[in-house]
C-alpha atoms as one frame of an Amber mdcrd trajectory, in Angstrom:
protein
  74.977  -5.844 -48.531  75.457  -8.694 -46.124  73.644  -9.265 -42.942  77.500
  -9.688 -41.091  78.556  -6.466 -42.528  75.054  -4.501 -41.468  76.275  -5.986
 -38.259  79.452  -4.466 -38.225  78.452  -1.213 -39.458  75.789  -0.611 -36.848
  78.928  -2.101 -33.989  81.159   0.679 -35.459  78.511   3.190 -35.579  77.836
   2.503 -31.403  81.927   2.628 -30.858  82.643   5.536 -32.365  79.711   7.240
 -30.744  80.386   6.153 -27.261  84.112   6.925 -28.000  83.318  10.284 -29.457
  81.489  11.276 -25.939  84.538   9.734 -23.591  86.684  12.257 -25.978  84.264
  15.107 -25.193  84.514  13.902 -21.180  81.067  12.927 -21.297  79.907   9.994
 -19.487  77.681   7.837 -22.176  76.362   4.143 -20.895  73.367   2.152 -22.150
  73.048   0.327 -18.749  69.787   0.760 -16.976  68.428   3.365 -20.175  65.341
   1.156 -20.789  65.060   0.788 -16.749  65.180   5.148 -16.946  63.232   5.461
 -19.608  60.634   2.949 -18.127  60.612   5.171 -14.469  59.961   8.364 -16.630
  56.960   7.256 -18.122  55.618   6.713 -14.811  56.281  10.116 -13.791  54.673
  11.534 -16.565  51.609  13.631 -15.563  48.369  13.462 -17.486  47.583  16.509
 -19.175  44.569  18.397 -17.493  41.731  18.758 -19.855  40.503  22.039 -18.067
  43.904  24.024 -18.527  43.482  23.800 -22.236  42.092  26.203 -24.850  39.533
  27.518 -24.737  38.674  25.343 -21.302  39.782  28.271 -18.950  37.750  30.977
 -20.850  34.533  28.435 -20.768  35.270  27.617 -17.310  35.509  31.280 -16.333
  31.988  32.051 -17.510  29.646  29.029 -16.671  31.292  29.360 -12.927  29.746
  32.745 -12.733  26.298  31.308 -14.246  26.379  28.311 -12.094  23.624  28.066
  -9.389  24.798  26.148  -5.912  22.545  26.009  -3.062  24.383  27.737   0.054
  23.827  23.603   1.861  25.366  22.302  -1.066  27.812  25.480  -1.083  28.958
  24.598   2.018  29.196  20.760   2.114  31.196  20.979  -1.605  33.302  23.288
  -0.028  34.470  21.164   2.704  35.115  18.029   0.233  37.086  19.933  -2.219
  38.911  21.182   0.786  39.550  18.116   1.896  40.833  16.535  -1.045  43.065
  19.195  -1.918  41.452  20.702  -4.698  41.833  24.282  -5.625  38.245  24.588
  -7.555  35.382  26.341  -5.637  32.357  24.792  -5.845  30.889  27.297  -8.340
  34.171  26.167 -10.712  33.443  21.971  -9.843  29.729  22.961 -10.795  30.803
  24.824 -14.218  32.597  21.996 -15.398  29.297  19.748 -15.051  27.458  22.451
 -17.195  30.747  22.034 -19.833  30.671  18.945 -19.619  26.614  18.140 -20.589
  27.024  21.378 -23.109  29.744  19.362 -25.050  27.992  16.174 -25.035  24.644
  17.592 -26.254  26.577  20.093 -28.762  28.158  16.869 -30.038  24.685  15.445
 -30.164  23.129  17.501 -31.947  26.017  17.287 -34.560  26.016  13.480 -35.003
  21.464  13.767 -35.415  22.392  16.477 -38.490  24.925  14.134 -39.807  22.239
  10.997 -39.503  25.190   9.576 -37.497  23.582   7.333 -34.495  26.164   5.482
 -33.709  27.625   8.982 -32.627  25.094   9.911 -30.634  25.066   6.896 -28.432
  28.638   7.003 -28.052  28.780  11.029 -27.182  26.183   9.959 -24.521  28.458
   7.540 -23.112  31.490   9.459 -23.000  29.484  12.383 -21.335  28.344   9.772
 -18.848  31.805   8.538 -18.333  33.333  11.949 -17.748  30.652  13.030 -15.545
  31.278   9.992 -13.228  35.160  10.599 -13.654  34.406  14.494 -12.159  32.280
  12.732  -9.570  35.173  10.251  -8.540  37.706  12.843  -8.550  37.111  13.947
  -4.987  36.102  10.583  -3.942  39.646   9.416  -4.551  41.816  12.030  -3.311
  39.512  11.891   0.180  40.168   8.113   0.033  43.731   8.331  -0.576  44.240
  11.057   2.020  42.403   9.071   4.165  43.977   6.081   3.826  47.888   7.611
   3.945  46.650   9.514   7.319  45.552   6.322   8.974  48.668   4.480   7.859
  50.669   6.853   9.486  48.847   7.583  12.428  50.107   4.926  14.719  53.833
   5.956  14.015  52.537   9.566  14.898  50.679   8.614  17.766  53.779   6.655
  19.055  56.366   8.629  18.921  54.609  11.430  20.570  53.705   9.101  23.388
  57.692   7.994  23.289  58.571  11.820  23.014  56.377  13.147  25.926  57.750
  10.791  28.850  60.537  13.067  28.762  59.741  16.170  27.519  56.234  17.685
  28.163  55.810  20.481  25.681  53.447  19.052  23.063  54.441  21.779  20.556
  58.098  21.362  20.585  57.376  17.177  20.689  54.790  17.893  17.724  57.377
  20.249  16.011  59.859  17.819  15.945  58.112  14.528  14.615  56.947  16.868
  11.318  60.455  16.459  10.607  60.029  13.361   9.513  56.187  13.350   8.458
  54.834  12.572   5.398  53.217  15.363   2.878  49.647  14.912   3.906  50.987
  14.449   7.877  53.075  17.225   7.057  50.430  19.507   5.574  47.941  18.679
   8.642  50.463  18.886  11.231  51.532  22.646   9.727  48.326  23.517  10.510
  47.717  22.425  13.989  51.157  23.595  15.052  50.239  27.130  13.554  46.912
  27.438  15.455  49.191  25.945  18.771  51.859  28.875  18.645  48.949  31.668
  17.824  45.802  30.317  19.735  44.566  27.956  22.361  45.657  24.184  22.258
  42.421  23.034  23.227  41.120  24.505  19.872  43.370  23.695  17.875  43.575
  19.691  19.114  39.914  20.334  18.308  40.339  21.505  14.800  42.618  18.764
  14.234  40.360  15.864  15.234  37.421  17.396  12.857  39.873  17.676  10.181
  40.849  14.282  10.464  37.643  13.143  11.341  37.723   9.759  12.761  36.975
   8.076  16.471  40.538   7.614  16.824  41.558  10.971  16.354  39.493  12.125
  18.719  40.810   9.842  21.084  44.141  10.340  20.499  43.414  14.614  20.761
  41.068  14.176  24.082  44.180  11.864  25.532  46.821  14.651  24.645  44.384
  17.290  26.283  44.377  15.756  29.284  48.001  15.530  29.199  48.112  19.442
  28.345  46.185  19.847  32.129  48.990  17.512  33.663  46.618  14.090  33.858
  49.142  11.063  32.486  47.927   9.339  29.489  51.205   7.538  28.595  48.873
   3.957  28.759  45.931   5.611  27.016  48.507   6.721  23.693  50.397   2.981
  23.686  47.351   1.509  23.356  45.411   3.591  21.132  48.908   3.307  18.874
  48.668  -0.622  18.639  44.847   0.116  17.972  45.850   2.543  15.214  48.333
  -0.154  14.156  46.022  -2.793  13.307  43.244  -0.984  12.051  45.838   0.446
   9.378  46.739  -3.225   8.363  43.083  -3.976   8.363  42.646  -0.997   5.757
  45.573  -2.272   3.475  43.938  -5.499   3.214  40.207  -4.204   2.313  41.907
  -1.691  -0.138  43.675  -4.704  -1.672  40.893  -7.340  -1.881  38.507  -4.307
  -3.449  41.831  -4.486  -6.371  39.813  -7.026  -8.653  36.517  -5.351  -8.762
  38.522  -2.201  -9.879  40.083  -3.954 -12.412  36.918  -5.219 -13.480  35.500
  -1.918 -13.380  37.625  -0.680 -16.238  35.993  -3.244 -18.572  32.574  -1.341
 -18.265  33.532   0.951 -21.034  34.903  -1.566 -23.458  31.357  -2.947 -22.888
  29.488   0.200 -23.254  31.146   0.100 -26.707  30.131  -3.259 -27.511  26.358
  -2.949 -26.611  26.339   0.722 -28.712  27.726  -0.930 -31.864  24.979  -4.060
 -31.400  22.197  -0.845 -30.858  23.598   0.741 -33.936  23.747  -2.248 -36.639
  20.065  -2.831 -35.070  18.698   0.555 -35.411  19.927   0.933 -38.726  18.405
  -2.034 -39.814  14.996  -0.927 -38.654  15.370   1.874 -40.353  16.436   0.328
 -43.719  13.790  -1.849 -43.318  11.023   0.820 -43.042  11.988   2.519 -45.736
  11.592  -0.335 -48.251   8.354  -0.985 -46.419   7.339   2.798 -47.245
């Protein structure tokens, strides 16, 4: 067969399936499908190690084992909290214990085997996992963090907009979570709950420590002076521009740390390298003692 008529075989084969689906009113187009197809690998989600057999049922046992000191407790508590997590800190603690039970487990295996290679590189993974648990709640404060204080000067300006004509902070708040972000969104459910069912002074309170940074507070002790009738219309502009260029300033340290990440991710390609070098070394010595012996 000839390459012009695999050429027109595989044309009819693409016309007679795009005219089969306009027959069957079914809309059939090959524009942007590599664009689609790119956008839903993006989208894909990482499947969680700890939701899979027999994770949950290991998970379940060494959190009830696990010993947390009630400082610790507490202080864990608050950061999973904050990050969003849904582990206690019993649970955050199990997965340690998994996690150093596997790698020695996996150990021991690779010593009966007389595999050392193995055993240096199940040392490094249980390193690398261990730091990967650690970093978990590091980034989701950071990233919470940082999407708070980028929309924080919005926030704080429109409320200062909102207020010079009408004066109830709850129905001003109410209205910009319209048009919040999630994390905004999530925080500003919370204050407006404690508004409507408790005192405002508390709940501005509670909302500064959950945000927990100088210009929060400012921005809370500013709109509880305006709950007691003292204008603070000046006080919220500026603190907005403030909040402004602080958020740029945050954008640009987050993007100049971008290469030291990206070096960071060669650390375990190098790990490799150096446990292969240990390896062919080790195994010399030890070829070489035994012809000695």
């Amino acid at each position: 067969m000839s390459f012009i008529q695999i050429i027109a075989f595989v044309l009819i084969f693409v016309g007679l399936k795009i005219l089969i689906s306009a027959m069957a009113n079914k809309q059939y187009s090959y524009v942007g499908h590599r664009k689609l197809a790119k956008m839903k690998r993006w989208n894909k989600t990482d499947t969680d190690l700890w939701s899979l057999f027999p994770m949950p049922q290991l998970l379940r046992i060494t959190s009830r084992l696990a010993y947390v000191d009630e400082a610790a407790e507490l202080t864990l508590q608050k950061q999973l909290t904050k990050a969003g997590l849904s582990d206690t800190p019993r649970e955050y603690t199990g997965k340690k214990y998994i996690l150093i039970l596997l790698g020695t487990a996996l150990s021991a295996l690779c010593v009966f085997a007389k595999f050392y290679m193995g055993i240096i590189l199940a040392v490094l993974v249980t390193v690398f996992l261990l730091l990967k648990l650690r970093d978990t709640i590091a980034d989701k404060i950071k990233a919470k963090d940082l999407e708070i204080s980028s929309e924080m000067p919005r926030f704080v300006r429109t409320i200062c907009r909102s207020l010079q004509t009408d004066r109830d902070l709850v129905r001003v708040i109410a209205s910009y979570r319209k048009a919040a972000g999630a994390v905004m969104g999530a925080e500003l459910d919370i204050l407006l709950a404690e508004m409507q069912s408790g005192n405002l002074q508390n709940a501005l309170s509670h909302f500064e420590n959950r945000i927990g940074t100088a210009d929060a507070f400012r921005f809370c002790s500013a709109l509880r002076d305006m709950a007691m009738g003292i204008d603070q219309t000046a006080t919220l502009s500026y603190l907005a521009d403030s909040m402004a260029v602080q958020a740029k300033e945050n954008i640009r340290k987050e993007l100049s740390l971008r290469p030291s990440k990206m070096r960071a991710t060669y650390y375990p390609a190098i790990g490799v390298c150096v446990a292969m070098i240990m390896y062919v070394l080790i195994v010399y010595v030890i070829n070489s003692l035994n012809s000695i012996i």
